[in-house]
Structures are given as C-alpha cells and as structure tokens.
N, C-alpha and C positions, 0 to 999 in steps of 0.2 A: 183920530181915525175917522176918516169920512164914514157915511152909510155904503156906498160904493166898494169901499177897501175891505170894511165888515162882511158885504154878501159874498166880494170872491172868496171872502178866507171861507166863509162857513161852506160855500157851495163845495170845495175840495174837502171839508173837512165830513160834509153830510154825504156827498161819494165814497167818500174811503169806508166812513162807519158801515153804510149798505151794499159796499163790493160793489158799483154799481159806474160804468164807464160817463163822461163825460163827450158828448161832441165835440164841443166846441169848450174854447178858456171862456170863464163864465162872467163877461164883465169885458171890461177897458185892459188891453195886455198894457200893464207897467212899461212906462219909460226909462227908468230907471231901476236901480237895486238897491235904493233905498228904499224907494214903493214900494218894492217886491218884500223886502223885509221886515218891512211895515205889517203886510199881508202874513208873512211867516208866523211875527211873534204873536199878532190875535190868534189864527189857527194852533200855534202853540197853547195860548191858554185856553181856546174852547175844545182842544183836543185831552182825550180821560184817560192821562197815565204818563208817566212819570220821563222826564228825557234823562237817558242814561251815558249818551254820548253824541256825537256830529259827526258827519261824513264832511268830507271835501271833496271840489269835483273842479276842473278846470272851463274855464270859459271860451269856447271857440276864439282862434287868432284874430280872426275876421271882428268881433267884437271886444277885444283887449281895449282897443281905440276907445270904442264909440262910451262903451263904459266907465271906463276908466279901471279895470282890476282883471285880474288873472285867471282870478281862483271864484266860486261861489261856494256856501255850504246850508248845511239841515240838519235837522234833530234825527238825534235815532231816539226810538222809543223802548222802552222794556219790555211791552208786551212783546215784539217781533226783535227781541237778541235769543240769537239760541248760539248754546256750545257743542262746538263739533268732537266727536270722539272717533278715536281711530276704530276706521271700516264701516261707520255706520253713515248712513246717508238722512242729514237734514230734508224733510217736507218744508217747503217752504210757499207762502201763499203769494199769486201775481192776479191782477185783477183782468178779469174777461175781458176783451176788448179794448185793452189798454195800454199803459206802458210795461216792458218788463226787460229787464237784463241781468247779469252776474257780471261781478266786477272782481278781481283779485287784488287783492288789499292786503297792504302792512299797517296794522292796526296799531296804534300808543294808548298803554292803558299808564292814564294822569295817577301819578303817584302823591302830589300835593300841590293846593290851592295854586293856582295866578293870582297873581297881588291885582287887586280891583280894578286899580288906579293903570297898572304899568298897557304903557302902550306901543311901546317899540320894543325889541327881542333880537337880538341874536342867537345861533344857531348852539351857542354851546350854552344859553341861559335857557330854550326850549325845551333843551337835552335835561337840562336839569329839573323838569318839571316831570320827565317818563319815569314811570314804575315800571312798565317791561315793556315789550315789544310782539305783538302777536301777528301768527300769519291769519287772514281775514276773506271773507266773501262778502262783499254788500251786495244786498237784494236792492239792485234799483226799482224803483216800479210807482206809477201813479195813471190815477182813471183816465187821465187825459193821454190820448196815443199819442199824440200830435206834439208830448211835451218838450224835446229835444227840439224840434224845427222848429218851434216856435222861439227859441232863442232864450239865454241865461236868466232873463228878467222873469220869464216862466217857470224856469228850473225853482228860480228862488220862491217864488210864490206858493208852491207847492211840496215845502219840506225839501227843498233840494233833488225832488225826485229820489227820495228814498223811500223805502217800505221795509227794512230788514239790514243785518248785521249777523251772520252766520262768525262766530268766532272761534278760533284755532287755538292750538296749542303757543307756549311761551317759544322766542327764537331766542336762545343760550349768544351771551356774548352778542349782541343783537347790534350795538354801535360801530364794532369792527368787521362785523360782516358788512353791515349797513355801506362802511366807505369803501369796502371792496368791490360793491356790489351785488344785490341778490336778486336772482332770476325766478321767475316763475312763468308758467302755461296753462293754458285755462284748455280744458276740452268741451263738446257741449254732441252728446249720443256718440261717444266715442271720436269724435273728430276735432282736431284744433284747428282754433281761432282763433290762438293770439297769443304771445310770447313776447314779455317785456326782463327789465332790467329794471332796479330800485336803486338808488344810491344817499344821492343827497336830496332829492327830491321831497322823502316825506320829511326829513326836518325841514324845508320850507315851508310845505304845507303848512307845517304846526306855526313855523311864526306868523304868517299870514292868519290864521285859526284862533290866536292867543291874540295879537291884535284886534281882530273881526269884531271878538265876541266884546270885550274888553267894553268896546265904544257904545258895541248895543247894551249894555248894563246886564253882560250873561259872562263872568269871566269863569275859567276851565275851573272844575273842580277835582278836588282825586276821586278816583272812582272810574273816571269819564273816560269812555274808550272811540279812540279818534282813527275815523277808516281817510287813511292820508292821500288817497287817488288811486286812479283805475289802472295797475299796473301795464295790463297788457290789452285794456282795452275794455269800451263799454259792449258787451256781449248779449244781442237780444234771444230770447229763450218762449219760449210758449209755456203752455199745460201740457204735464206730461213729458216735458224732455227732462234728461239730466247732465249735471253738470260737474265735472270734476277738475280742480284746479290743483297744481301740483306746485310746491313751493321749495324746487331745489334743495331737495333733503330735508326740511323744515314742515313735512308733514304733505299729507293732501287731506282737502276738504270734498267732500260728495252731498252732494242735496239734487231733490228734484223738484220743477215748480207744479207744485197744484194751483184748483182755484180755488180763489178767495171766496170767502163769504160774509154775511154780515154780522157785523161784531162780534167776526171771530176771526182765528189765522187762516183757517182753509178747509177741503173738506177731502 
C-alpha cells in the first residue's frame, strides 16, 4: 500500500468519523478497481467496528468495458444495521453536504461459511449458502457529493457508497417468489420514484459477491447480511425527508434521514 492509497483511505475514513463533507476525491481517482479496493480494505482496518455484511451495487453500462466487471461492492458496518419493525420509522443518518439515497433491497442473510479457497459459483451452490431472505433499505451515503459521477472506481474507494442497512422482516418461501418475481416501490415525502421487479438478479449478485470477496482473502461468513442491488432505483433523499418503500406484501420499511454527526449516527 503506497502512502498515496493510505491518505485517500484515511481521508474518507477521517470525514465519515466527523460528519464532515468532502470537496473534492482526496488524492489520484483510481484507475482501476483493484486500486479502489486496495483503498477499501485499508479504510476497512482503520475503520472502529466490526463489518456485518456487503452491499452490492452495479456498475454503469458505459464502464462494464473499460473495467472489466458489472457489479462493485462495500462493507456494511454494525454500528449503522438497524432493524425495522412494523409501523415504526428508522432515524437514519446522511452526511451534510454530501452523498445520500435509499435504495430497496432484498437482503441474504449467509446462513454458512464460503469455502475460502472456492472461486466460481453457480446459482443453486449461492442458494445454498442463504439462511433466509429479507426485505431491505440500504442507506447509501458518503461525504463526497460528487461520488456517483465520479465513476465506480470512486464508488469502490469509499465503502461502496454505503452508510447503512435498514433491515426488514424474513420473506416466507423466498426462493419461489424470488423466480416468480418480486416487485417493490420506493416512495420519498409520499411520492414515488421507482418501482422495480427482483427475480434472478440477486442470486447473481451473490455469485458475483462470493467470488469477489473469495479472491480479496474476505470469503462470506454466516451471519453476513448481503443487500443484493438497488431494486427500483438509487433514490436521492436530503435531511428531513421520509422514505417509505413497499415490498409487495412482504412488509414496508419507513425511516427518515437525519444529520449525521460525529461519531455518532445522527442527531
């Protein structure tokens, strides 16, 4: 790890601590997404608390090419999982001046290990690694506004552009809904913004995900709860709006974003 790779990780990692936005990417923006990941897993170990799970996020079409991959991913962390209860609405923190969105998410909670070693997956050996299936909100969010435009190799640098994991209730019989297809709606101050469909989508994710980690020496663990992409859409959100995302009979989730502050969730 260069000194160079060291200060970007620390720089987003010393923002996040202080709630405190970013101008500019603080350093050389990665050419790739192995620098970027390189930058990930220092920020991983200079970050104080425990990864509980990884989001997945897809990579604009326009740079499938240039990269070489689909998908990119980030740690979630434990202090920012919260679990959602019917009718009550999650607080949840997005940084001033920064990035922030709600994402609707079907969540895999890893029921047992990925073999260290194993690096290619098919979709019914993924299947076999879920304990259940949950309906999900990722809190995207990072100090840098600019982190989306700036392109995947950014995304990755900085936690995937995550800040949170808002998590729902279990989805009963989850695999045959799953190939039926399950729909959800995201609303944001009572208005919708997006409406998608799930199907076979998050098993790719996960093999893509069980791959990934595999190679960086991070393979799944049980426990680990994997937000498999942004159903219906990356949904930007301020301080103060709310959000409520409806999961085709399988629950809704309500939270609203506050601001963040430092080292803490919000205030």
């Amino acid at each position: 790890m260069t000194s160079s790779l060291r200060d970007i990780a620390g720089s987003f990692v010393a923002a996040r601590q202080e709630a405190r936005a970013l101008p500019d990417f603080p350093g050389q923006i990665p050419a790739d997404l192995a620098t970027s990941y390189r930058i990930q897993d220092t920020a991983i170990e200079l970050w104080p608390d425990q990864v509980v799970g990884w989001k997945i996020g897809k990579v604009p079409p326009h740079l499938v090419g240039p990269l070489g991959a689909e998908r990119v991913s980030g740690p979630v962390f434990a202090h920012n999982l919260w679990i959602a209860k019917a009718g009550e609405e999650i607080a949840f923190p997005i940084f001033e001046n920064g990035f922030a969105a709600v994402e609707a998410e079907y969540v895999f909670r890893i029921g047992v290990d990925a073999a260290a070693d194993k690096i290619e997956w098919t979709r019914d050996e993924v299947a076999g690694l879920i304990g259940a299936m949950h309906i999900g909100v990722e809190t995207a969010g990072s100090p840098l506004a600019t982190i989306n435009d700036l392109g995947s190799t950014v995304v990755a640098s900085d936690f995937g552009n995550n800040y949170g994991l808002i998590l729902g209730p279990e989805v009963a019989d989850w695999r045959a809904k799953l190939e039926a297809g399950l729909s959800c709606e995201t609303f944001i101050d009572g208005q919708s913004v997006g409406k998608g469909v799930a199907n076979v989508d998050p098993l790719d994710a996960l093999i893509f995900l069980a791959s990934h980690l595999a190679k960086r020496g991070k393979p799944l663990k049980a426990g680990q709860y994997i937000t498999t992409g942004a159903v219906t859409g990356v949904h930007d959100i301020r301080i103060g709006q709310h959000s409520r995302v409806s999961f085709n009979g399988s629950g809704d989730i309500l939270c609203t974003a506050v601001k963040a502050v430092a080292n803490g969730r919000s205030v």
